[in-house]
N, C-alpha and C positions, 0 to 999 in steps of 0.2 A: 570662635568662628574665624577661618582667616579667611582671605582675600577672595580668592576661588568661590570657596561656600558662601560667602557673601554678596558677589555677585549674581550668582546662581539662582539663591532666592529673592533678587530684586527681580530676575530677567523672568522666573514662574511665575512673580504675584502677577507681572504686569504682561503673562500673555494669557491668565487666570482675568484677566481682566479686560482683555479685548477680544473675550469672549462675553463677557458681560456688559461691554460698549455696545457690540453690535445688535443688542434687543433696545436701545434707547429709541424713540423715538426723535426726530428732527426738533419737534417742538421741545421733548426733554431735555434735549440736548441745550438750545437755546436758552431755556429758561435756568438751565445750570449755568453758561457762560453768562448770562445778565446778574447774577447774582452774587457770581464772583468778581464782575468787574466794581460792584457797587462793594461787596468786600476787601477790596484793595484800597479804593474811594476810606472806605471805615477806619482803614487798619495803616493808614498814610502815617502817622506815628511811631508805630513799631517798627516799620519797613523801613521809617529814614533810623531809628536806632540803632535796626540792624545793621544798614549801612554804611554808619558810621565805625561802626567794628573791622570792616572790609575796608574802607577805606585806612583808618592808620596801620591795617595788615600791608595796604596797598603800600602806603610811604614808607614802611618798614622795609620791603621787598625793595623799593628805589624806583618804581616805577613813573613815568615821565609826567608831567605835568596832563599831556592829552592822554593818556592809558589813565590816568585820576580820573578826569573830567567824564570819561567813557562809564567808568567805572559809579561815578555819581548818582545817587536818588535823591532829587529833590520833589515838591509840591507837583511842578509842572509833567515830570519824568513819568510819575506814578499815577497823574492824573492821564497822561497819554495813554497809558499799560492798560487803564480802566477803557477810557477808548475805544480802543485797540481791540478790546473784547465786545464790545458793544457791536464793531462791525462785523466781525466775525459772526456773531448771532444775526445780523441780519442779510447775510450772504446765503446764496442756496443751497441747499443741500448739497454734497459730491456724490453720496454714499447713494445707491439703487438707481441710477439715470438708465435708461434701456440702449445702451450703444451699437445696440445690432439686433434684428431681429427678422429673422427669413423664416421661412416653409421650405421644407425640402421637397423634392416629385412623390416620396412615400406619405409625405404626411406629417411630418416629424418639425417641430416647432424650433427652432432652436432662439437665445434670447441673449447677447453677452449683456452683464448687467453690472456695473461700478459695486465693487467693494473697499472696504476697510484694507490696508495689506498687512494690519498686524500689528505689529511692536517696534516701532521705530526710536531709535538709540539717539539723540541732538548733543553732538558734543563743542562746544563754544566758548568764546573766551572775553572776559571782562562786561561786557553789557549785561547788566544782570536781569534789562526790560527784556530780552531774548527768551528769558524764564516764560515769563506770559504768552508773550507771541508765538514761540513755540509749542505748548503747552494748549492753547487753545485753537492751535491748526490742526495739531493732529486729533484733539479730543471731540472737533467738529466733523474732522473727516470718518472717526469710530476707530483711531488710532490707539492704545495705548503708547504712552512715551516716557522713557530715562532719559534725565538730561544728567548730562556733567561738562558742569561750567569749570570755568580757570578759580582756582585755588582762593586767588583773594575775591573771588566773589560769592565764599562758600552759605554765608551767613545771609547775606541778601535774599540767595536763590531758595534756601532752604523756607527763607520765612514767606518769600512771596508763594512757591509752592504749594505750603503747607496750609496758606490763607485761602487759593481757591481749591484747594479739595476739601476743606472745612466747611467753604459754602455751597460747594456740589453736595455735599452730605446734608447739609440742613436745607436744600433746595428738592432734591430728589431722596426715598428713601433708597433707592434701589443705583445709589450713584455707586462705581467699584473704587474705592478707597486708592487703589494699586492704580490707576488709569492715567495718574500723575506720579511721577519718584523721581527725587533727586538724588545721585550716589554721592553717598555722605562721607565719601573719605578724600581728599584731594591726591591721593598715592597715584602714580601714573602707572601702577600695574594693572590699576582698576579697568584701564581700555582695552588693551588687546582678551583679560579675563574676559569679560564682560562679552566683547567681539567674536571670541570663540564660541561664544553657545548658541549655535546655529538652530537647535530645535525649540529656542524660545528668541530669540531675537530674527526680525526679519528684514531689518533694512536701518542703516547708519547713514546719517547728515552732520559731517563734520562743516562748522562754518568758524573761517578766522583765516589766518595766513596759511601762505604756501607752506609753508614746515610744519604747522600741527595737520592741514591735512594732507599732506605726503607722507608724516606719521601712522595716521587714522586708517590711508589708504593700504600700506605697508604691513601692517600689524592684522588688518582685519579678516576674518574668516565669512565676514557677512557680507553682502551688496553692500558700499558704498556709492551715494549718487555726490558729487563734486564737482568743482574748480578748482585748478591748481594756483591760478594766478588770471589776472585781466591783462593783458598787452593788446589795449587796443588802438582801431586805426583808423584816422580822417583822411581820405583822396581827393586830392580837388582835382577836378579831372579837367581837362582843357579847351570844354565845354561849358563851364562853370559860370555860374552867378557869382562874381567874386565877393560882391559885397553881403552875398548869402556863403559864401563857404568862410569869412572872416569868421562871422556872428558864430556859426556854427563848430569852426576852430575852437575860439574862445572858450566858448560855452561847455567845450568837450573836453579841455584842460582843465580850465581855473574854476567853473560855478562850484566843484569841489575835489579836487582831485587826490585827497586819500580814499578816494573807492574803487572798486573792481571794475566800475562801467566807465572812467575818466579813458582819454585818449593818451597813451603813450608817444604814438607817432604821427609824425604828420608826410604824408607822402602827395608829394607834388607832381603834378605832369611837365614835363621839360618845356612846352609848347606854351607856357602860362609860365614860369618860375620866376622868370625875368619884372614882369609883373606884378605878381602875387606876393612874392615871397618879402622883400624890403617891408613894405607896408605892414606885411602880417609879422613879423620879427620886432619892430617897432612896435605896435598893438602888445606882442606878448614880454618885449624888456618894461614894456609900462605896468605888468602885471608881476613882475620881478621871475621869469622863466627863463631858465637856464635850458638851452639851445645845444643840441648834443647832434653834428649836421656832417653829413657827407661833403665830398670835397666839393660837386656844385654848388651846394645849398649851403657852404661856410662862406665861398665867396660871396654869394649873392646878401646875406646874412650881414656878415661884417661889413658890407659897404653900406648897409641901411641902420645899424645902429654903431654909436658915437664909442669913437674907442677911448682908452682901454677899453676892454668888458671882457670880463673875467666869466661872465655869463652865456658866452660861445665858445664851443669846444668841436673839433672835430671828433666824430661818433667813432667808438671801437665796437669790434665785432659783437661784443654779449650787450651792449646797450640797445642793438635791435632786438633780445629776447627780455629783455627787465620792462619789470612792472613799478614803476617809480613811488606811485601815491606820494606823489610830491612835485613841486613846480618844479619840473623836467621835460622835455620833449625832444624828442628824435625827430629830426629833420632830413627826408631823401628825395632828391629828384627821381623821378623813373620817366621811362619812354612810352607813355601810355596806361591805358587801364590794362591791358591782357601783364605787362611789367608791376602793377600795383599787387592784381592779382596774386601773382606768382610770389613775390614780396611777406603779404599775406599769410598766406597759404605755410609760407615757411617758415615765419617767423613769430606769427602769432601764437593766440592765445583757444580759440575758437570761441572768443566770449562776444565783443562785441564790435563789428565794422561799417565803415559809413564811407560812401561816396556822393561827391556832389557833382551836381552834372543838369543840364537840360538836356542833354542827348541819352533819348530814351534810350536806344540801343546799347550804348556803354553801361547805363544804369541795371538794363535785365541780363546784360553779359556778370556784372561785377554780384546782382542780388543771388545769378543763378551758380554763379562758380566759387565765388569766398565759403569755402566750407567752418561757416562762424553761428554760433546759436541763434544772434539775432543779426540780421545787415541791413541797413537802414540807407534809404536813395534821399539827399536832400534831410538830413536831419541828425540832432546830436547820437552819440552813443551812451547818452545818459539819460537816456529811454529807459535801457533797460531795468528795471524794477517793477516787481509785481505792483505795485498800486500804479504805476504809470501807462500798466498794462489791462488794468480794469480789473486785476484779480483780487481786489483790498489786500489784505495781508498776505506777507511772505514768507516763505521758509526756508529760502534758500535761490541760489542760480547754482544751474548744470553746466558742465561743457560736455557731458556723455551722449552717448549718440541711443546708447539702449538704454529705456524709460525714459525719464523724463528731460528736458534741454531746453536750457533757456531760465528767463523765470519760473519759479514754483510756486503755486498755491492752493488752493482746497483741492481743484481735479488731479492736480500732483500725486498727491497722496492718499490717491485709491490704487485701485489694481483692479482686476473683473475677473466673473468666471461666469462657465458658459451653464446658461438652463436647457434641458433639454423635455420637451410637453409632447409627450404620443399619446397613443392608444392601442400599443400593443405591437408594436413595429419592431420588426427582430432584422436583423443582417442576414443575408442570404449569400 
C-alpha cells in the first residue's frame, strides 16, 4: 500500500466514524472520556517506556535540551493527560445547543442547531500530552480526528492513542474504533496526501511554529483554521496607571515568554516616555531583557540602565514584525493611541493587544479599532488561553476572521445546520 492509499483509508475509516460519533449520547460520550483518563492513570508504565524510545530518538536527532523537556512523559505529565480528560467530561455538551430559532409569517419553524463538523486532521509537534488534549476535544465535540505529531514523538503518541480507544471500546460497545488515529508513518508526504482528500477530511488545526504552519497552510486542500505567529502589543497610553502598566509590562514579557500570547512590543505614548520608560527598562535589565528601541525610546533607555549593556540595541525594521519567544522586547515611542493603533494594525500579529489607560475614551477608541483576536483595556495579553477564558481545554488559537478567532474550545469545534418544521408549506 503506498502513501496515497494509506492515507486514504485512515481519512474513510475516520469519516466512517464520525458518523458513528454522532449517535453517542453526551453521557456516552462522557463515560468513554472518564475511562480513558483512568486508562492512561493504569498504563502510566508503558507510556513513560514508550517515551523513553522518543526520547533517545529525540537526542539522536540533536534536539535542544527544552524541545527534550517538551518532549518528556513523566508521572506528573501523564497524571495531567488523565486530568485533562476528566474536565473535558465534565464540560457541556457543544453538539445540539439550539442557536436560533424563529417562525416565519407562513408558518415555517426554522432552528439552527450545533453540530459535529466532521473529521478534523491536528497536526503538532513534540508534546506528545497534545495526543490526549486533542483527541478528547474533538471526541467530545462528535469529531473524529487524525493527528500527526513530529516524528520523534511517534511511539509516545501511538501508544497514548491506542490506550484511550482501548478503553472507549471496553467502556462503550458501540465506541467507533476509527474516532481516534494516529498516522503512523513520520514521511512528510503524509500531509499534503492526507490534506488533499477533501471528501473525507473536513477541517486541519495545525499547532507549532510559524514554518510547519505556513507549510500546513500551503500545502492544504482542506480549511485550515491558524496562527502564523504571536507579535503581540502593550500601550501605555498617556493616561495610564503607571504603576499598573509596569506590573502589566512585565507580566506580558517575562511570566513566560516562549508562547504566542507573551508581548513582543512595548509601545509608549510620547506624553509619558520621559517618565515611564527609565524605571520600566530598569525593572526589565533586572529580568535580563534585551531592549530592541526606536531612537526616542534608545535614548530614554540608555540613560536609565548602567552601561555598557550589550542589552540595548536600536530596533531594525523586521524586529517590529518577529515574534521573539524569548527575553526580547521592542521598544517605540508613538504620538498617541490613534499612532499606537496604526502601529498595530501594521505590524502585528492579530493574536493579542492590550492598552493601558483610565481614559475610557482612548480605551473603546484602541478595543474598537486594533483589528486583534483578543484586546484587552487594563490587562496582560497573557489572557489569552482557553482555560483563562472559562473554556477548560484547548485546541488551538485563530487569527482567522471566518470561523472560529481567538481561543478554541468545545463550541469551536461544531459547525450547525438549519432544521426546517412545517406542515405542508410550499414556496409560491
Amino acid at each position: 500500500m503506498n502513501l496515497t492509499e494509506q492515507m486514504t483509508r485512515l481519512a474513510k475509516q475516520a469519516k466512517a466514524a464520525s458518523r458513528e460519533l454522532a449517535k453517542l449520547t453526551p453521557a456516552e460520550k462522557n463515560a468513554c472520556l472518564l475511562a480513558m483518563a483512568a486508562a492512561l492513570e493504569q498504563n502510566t508504565a508503558a507510556i513513560k517506556d514508550a517515551n523513553v524510545l522518543d526520547l533517545e530518538y529525540g537526542a539522536q536527532l540533536g534536539l535542544s535540551a527544552a524541545m527534550l523537556d517538551r518532549l518528556k512523559l513523566d508521572d506528573k505529565r501523564i497524571a495531567g493527560m488523565a486530568k485533562g480528560l476528566r474536565e473535558v467530561a465534565a464540560l457541556p455538551d457543544p453538539v445540539g445547543r439550539i442557536l436560533d430559532d424563529r417562525i416565519r409569517p407562513n408558518g415555517l419553524r426554522l432552528q439552527k442547531i450545533s453540530t459535529p463538523i466532521g473529521v478534523v486532521v491536528i497536526i503538532y509537534e513534540s508534546r506528545p500530552n497534545v495526543t490526549a488534549d486533542a483527541a478528547s476535544l474533538c471526541f467530545k465535540s462528535g469529531n473524529a480526528t487524525i493527528l500527526r505529531g513530529g516524528k520523534e514523538a511517534l511511539h509516545s503518541n501511538q501508544i497514548i492513542a491506542r490506550t484511550m480507544i482501548d478503553a472507549g471500546k471496553t467502556s462503550h460497545r458501540q465506541f467507533p474504533e476509527h474516532a481516534i488515529q494516529v498516522v503512523p508513518t513520520p514521511d512528510r508526504e503524509a500531509i499534503p496526501a492526507l490534506l488533499a482528500l477533501t471528501q473525507y477530511v473536513d477541517l486541519c488545526m495545525p499547532r507549532g511554529g510559524e514554518s510547519l504552519i505556513r507549510a500546513v497552510a500551503d500545502c492544504s486542500k482542506v480549511p485550515v483554521i491558524k496562527h502564523f505567529k504571536g507579535v503581540c502589543h502593550v500601550f501605555v497610553d498617556a493616561d495610564a496607571d503607571l504603576a499598573m502598566a509596569e506590573a502589566i509590562v512585565l507580566n506580558a514579557k517575562v511570566q513566560r515568554p516562549g508562547v504566542c500570547n507573551a508581548a513582543e512590543t512595548l509601545l509608549v505614548d510620547k506624553a509619558i516616555a520621559e517618565k515611564f520608560l527609565p524605571p520600566m527598562a530598569q525593572r526589565l535589565a533586572e529580568k535580563k531583557v534585551e531592549l530592541r528601541c526606536d531612537p526616542v525610546g534608545l535614548g530614554l533607555v540608555q540613560s536609565a540602565v548602567p552601561h555598557p549593556s550589550s542589552a540595548i540595541k536600536a530596533a531594525v525594521e523586521q524586529d517590529w514584525f518577529t515574534e521573539y519567544n524569548d527575553y526580547i522586547l521592542n521598544v517605540r515611542v508613538v504620538d498617541g493611541v490613534q499612532a499606537a493603533i496604526g502601529h498595530i494594525n501594521y505590524y502585528g500579529s492579530a493574536h493579542s493587544d492590550s492598552i493601558v489607560t483610565r481614559n475610557e475614551a482612548h480605551a473603546k477608541q484602541f478595543l474598537s479599532e486594533v483589528d486583534s483576536a483578543a484586546v484587552y483595556w487594563n490587562a496582560s495579553t497573557r489572557f489569552t488561553d482557553g482555560g483563562e477564558f472559562g473554556m477548560g481545554a484547548e485546541i488551538g488559537i485563530s487569527t482567522d476572521k471566518i470561523g472560529a478567532r481567538g481561543p478554541m474550545g468545545l463550541e469551536e469545534l461544531t459547525s450547525y445546520k438549519w432544521l426546517g418544521i412545517g406542515h405542508g408549506q410550499v414556496r409560491s
